[in-house]
C-alpha positions as CSV (number, residue, x, y, z in Angstrom):
1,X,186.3,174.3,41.2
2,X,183.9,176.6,42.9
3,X,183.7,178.3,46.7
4,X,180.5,175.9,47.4
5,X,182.3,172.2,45.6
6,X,185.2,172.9,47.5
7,X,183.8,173.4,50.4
8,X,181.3,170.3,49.9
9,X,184.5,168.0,49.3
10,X,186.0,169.3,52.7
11,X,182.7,168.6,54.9
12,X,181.5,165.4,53.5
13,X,185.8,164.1,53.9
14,X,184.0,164.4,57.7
15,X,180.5,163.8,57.5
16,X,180.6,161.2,55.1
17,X,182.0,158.7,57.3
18,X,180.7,159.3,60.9
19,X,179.6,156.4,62.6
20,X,176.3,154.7,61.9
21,X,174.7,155.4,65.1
22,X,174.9,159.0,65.3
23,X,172.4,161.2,66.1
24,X,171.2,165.1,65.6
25,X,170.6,167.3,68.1
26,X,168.1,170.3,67.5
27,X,170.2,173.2,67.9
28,X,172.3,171.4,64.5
29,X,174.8,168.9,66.2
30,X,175.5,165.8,65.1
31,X,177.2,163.5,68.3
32,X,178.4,160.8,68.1
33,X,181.0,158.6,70.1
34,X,184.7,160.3,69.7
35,X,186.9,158.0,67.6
36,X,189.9,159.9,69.6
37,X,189.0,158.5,73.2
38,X,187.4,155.9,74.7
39,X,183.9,157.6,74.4
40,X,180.3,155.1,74.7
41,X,178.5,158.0,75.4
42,X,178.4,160.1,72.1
43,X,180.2,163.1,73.4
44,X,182.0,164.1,70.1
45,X,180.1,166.8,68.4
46,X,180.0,168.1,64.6
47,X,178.3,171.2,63.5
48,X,177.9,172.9,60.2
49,X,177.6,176.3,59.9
50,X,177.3,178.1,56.3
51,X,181.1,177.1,55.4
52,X,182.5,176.0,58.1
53,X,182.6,172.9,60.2
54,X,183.4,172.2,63.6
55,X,184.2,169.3,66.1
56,X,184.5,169.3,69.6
57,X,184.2,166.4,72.2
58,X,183.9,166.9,75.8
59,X,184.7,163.9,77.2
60,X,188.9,164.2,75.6
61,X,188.5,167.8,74.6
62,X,189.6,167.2,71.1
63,X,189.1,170.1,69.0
64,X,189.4,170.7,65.4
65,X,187.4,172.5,62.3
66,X,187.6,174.1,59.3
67,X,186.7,178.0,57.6
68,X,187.5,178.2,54.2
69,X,191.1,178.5,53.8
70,X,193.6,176.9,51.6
71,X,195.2,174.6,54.1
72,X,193.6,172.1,56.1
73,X,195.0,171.7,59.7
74,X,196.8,168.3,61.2
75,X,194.1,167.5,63.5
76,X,191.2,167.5,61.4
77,X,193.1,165.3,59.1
78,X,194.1,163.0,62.1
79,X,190.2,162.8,62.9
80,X,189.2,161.9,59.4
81,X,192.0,159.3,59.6
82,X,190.3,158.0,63.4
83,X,186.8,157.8,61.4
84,X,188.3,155.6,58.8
85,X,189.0,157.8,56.0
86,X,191.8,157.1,53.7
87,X,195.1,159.2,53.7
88,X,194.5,158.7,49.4
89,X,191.3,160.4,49.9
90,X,192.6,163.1,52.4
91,X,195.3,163.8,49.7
92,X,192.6,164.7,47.2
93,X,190.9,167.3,48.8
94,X,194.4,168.8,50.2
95,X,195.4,168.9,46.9
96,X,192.3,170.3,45.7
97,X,192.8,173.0,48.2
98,X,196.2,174.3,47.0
99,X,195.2,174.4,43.8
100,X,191.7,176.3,43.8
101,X,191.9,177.9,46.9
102,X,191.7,181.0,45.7
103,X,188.0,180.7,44.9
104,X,187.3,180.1,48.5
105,X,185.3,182.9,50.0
106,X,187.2,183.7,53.6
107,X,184.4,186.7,54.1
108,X,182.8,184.9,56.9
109,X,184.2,185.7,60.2
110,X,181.6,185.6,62.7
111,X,182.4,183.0,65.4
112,X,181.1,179.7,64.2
113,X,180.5,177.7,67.1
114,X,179.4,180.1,69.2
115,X,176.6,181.5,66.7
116,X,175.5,178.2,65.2
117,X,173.4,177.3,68.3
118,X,170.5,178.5,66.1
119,X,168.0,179.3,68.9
120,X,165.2,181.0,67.0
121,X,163.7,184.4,68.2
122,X,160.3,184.2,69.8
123,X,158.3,187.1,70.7
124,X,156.4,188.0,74.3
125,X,152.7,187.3,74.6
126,X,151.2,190.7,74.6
127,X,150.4,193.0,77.7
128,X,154.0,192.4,78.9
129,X,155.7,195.1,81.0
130,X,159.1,195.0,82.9
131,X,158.5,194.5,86.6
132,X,160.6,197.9,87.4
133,X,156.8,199.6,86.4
134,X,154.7,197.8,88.1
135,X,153.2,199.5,91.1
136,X,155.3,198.6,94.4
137,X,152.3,196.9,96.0
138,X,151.9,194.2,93.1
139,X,152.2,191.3,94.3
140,X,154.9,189.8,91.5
141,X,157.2,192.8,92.3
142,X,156.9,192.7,96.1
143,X,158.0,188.2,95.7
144,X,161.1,189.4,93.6
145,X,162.1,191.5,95.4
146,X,161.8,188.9,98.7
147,X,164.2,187.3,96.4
148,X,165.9,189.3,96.1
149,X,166.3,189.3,92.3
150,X,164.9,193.0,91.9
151,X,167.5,195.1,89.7
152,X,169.7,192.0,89.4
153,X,168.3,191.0,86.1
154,X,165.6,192.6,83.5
155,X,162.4,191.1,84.9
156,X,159.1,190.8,83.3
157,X,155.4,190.1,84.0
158,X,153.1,189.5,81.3
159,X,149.3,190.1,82.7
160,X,146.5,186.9,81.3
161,X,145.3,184.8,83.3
162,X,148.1,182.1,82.6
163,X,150.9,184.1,83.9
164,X,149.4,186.9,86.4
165,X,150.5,185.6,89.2
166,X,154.4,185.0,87.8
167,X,157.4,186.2,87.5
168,X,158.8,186.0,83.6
169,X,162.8,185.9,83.6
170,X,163.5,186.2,79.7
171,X,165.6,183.7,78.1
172,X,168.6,186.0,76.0
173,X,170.6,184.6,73.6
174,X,173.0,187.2,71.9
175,X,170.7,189.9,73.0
176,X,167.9,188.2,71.4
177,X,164.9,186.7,73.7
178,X,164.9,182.7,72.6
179,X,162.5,182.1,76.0
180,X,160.9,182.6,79.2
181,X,160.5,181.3,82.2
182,X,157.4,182.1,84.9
183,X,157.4,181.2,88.2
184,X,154.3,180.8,90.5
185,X,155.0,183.1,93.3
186,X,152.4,180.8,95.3
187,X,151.4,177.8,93.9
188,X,147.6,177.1,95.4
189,X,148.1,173.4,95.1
190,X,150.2,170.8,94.2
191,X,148.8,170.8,90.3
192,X,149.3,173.9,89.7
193,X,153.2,174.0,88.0
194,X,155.8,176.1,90.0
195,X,157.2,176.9,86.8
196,X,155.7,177.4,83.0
197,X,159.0,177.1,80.7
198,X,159.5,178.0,76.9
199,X,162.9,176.9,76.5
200,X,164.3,175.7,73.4
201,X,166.1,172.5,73.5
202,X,170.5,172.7,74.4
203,X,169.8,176.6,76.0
204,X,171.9,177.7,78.8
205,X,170.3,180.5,80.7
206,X,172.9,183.3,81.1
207,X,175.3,182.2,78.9
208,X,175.8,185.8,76.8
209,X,177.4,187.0,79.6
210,X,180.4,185.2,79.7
211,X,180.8,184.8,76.2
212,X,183.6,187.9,76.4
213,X,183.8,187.8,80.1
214,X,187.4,187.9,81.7
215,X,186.5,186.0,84.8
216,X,188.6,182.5,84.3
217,X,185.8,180.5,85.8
218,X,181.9,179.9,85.1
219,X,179.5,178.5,88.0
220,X,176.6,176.0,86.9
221,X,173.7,176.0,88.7
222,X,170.4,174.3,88.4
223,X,167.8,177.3,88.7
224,X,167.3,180.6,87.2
225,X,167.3,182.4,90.8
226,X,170.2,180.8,91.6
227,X,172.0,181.8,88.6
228,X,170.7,185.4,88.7
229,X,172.1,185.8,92.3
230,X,174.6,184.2,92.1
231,X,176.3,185.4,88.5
232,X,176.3,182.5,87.1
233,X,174.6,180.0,84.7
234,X,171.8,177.9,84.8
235,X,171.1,174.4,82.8
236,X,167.2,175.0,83.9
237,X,166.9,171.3,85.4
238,X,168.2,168.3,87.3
239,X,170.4,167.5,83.9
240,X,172.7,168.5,81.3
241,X,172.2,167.8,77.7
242,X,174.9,167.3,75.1
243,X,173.8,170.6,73.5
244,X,174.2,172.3,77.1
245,X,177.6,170.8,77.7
246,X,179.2,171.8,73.8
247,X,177.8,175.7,74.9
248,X,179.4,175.3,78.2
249,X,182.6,173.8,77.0
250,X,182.8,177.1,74.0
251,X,183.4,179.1,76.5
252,X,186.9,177.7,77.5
253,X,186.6,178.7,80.9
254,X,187.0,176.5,84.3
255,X,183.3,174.7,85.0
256,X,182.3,174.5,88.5
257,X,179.0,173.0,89.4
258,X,177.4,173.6,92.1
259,X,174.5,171.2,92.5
260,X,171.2,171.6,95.1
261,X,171.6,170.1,98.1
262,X,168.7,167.4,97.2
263,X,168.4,163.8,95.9
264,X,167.1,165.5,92.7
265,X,170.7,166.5,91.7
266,X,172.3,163.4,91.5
267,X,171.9,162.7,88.0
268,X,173.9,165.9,87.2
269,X,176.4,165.3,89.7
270,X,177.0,162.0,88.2
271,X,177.0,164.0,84.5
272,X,179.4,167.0,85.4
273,X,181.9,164.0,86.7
274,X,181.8,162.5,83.6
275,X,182.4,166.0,81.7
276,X,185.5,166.7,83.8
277,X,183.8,169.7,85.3
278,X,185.1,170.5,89.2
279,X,181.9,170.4,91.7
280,X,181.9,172.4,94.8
281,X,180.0,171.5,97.9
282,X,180.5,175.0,99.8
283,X,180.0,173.8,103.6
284,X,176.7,176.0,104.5
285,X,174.4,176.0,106.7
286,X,171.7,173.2,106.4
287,X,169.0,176.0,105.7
288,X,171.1,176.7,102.8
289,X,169.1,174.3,99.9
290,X,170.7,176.2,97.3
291,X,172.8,178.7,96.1
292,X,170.3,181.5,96.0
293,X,169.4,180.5,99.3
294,X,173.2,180.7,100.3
295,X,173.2,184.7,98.8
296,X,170.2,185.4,100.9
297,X,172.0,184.3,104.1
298,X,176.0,185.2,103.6
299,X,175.5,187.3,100.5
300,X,176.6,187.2,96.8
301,X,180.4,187.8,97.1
302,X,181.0,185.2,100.1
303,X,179.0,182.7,98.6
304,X,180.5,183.0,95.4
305,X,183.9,182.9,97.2
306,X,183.1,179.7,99.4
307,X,182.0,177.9,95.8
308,X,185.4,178.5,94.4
309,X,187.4,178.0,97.6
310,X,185.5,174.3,97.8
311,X,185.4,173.1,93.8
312,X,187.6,169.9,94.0
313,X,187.8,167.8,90.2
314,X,188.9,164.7,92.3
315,X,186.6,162.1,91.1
316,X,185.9,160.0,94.4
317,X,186.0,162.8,96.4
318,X,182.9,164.3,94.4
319,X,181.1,160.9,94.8
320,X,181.6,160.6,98.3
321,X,180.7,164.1,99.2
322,X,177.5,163.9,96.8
323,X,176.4,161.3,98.8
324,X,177.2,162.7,101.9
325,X,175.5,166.0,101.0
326,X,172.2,164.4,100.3
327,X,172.2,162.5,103.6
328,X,171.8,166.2,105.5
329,X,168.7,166.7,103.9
C-alpha cells in the first residue's frame, strides 16, 4: 500500500462516519456534537491537515489525532468506536498499519493544529506607513498615543480617503499580516463605523504571542486596545466562535475572560461559561468600562494583577456577578 492509501484508510476510519448534521467552518474544521460527552452544541472539532488529522472538543477536552506513524493511539480508536465504527473495521486499518507502515512518510513535523488555521495572507492597501513616522502633530499619532497604545504594538496608518482619519492595528498570524483593523479616532456621526475590520473568519488577534509563551495563563478580551494594553488576546467582538475557541484551547494555557463592563458582553459571558474558561470581574472603579480603560487609570501590571487575583471558574458565581456587573452601568 502507498503513503497517500494508507493514510486515506486512517482519515475516512473518522471522517467517514461523523454525524449527519455536521458542519465546516472556514478556517477547515469540521464540528460537530462530541460523541464522548454530553455535547448539543457541536463543540467537537476535526481538522485535516496534509496527513494528519486532529480532534479536539472544548466542551470535555477530549483530544486525540493522528501523524503518520505505524501505530494508532487508544483514544482515537475509542472515538471511532463513540461514532459507531466497528472494532472489525478498526482492526483493518491497524493491521494495515503494522504491515505497510514503513511506506508512511513521517517527514512532516510542523505543528498540525496550530498551522492548519489557514488564514490566507492579504496585503496593505498602498500608501501605508507605520505610525512611528508620522510627524508628531498628526492627528492619528497624537489619538494613539492618548491611548496610550504608542510603542506597545507595530501601528499603522494607511493615507485614502477611507482610512485617513484611523488608526490600522495589523492582524499577525505566524508573522504574516491575515488583517486589519481601523479605528475612527472621531467618528463625526453616528453612521460613520467606529471601526472598519478585515478579519478573516475564527482569527484571534494576538494569538502568535503566546503560542511559545511561558506565562501559564492567557486573558481574553473583547477589543484590540484592550488586548494591546493589556497583553493579552482579543476575539474582536461581543462573541466567540468555534474556530476562536479551538485556537484558544491549542494553546493549553489557563483562559480567563475578562468581559466589558456592558450589557453587550453577555452573550460571551454566557459562551466562556459554557467553555470552562474562568471570568474575572476585577473590582474597579465605575469609570473603568474596560480593561484598557483600567491600564489607563492603575496601569498595566496592577490591572493585569487584579484580573488574575479575581478569575473565579465557579459557575453561579460568574452568573451572578455578570449580572451584577451590568447593573453598575
Amino acid at each position: 500500500m502507498h503513503h497517500h492509501e494508507l493514510v486515506d484508510e486512517v482519515h475516512r476510519l473518522l471522517m467517514d462516519n461523523l454525524p449527519i448534521n455536521s458542519g465546516k467552518t472556514p478556517s477547515g474544521w469540521t464540528t460537530f456534537n462530541c460523541p464522548m460527552c454530553s455535547d448539543k452544541r457541536k463543540r467537537g472539532g476535526v481538522i485535516q491537515s496534509n496527513s494528519k488529522i486532529s480532534y479536539h472538543c472544548f466542551n470535555c477536552g477530549y483530544t486525540t489525532g493522528w501523524a503518520p506513524s505505524p501505530k494508532l493511539g487508544g483514544k482515537y480508536k475509542k472515538l471511532c468506536e463513540a461514532l459507531g465504527v466497528s472494532a472489525s473495521e478498526i482492526h483493518k486499518v491497524v493491521l494495515n498499519l503494522m504491515k505497510h507502515g514503513d511506506a508512511l512518510d513521517r517527514s512532516e513535523t510542523d505543528d498540525y493544529v496550530y498551522s492548519a488555521a489557514n488564514f490566507k495572507k492579504v496585503d496593505l492597501p498602498e500608501d501605508t506607513q507605520f505610525v512611528d513616522n508620522l510627524p508628531d502633530d498628526h492627528k492619528v499619532k497624537q489619538y494613539a498615543i492618548e491611548r496610550g497604545l504608542f510603542g506597545n504594538y507595530p501601528l499603522l496608518h494607511i493615507n485614502n480617503s477611507m482610512y485617513n482619519a484611523r488608526l490600522v492595528v495589523p492582524f499577525l498570524y505566524n508573522n504574516e499580516l491575515v488583517g486589519w483593523t481601523g479605528r475612527h479616532i472621531n467618528p463625526p456621526n453616528k453612521e460613520t463605523a467606529k471601526y472598519l475590520l478585515n478579519m478573516q473568519s475564527g482569527y484571534v488577534f494576538n494569538i502568535d504571542k503566546f503560542v511559545d509563551n511561558d506565562r501559564d495563563f492567557v486573558v481574553v478580551v473583547e477589543g484590540v486596545f484592550d488586548a494591546i494594553l493589556i497583553d493579552g488576546i482579543s476575539v474582536l467582538g461581543n462573541g466567540v466562535t468555534p474556530e476562536q475557541a479551538h485556537l484558544i484551547d491549542k494553546l493549553n494555557k489557563r483562559v480567563i475572560l475578562c468581559p466589558d463592563r456592558d450589557s453587550a458582553g453577555k452573550d460571551l459571558i454566557d459562551q466562556a461559561i459554557e467553555l470552562g474558561w474562568e471570568i474575572s470581574f476585577p473590582p474597579w472603579d465605575n469609570d473603568c468600562k474596560d480593561a484598557a480603560d483600567a491600564v489607563n487609570k492603575y496601569g498595566k501590571l496592577l490591572t493585569l494583577a487584579s484580573i488574575v487575583k479575581f478569575a473565579s471558574d465557579n459557575k453561579i458565581k460568574n452568573q451572578v456577578k455578570a449580572k451584577l456587573s451590568l447593573i453598575h452601568i
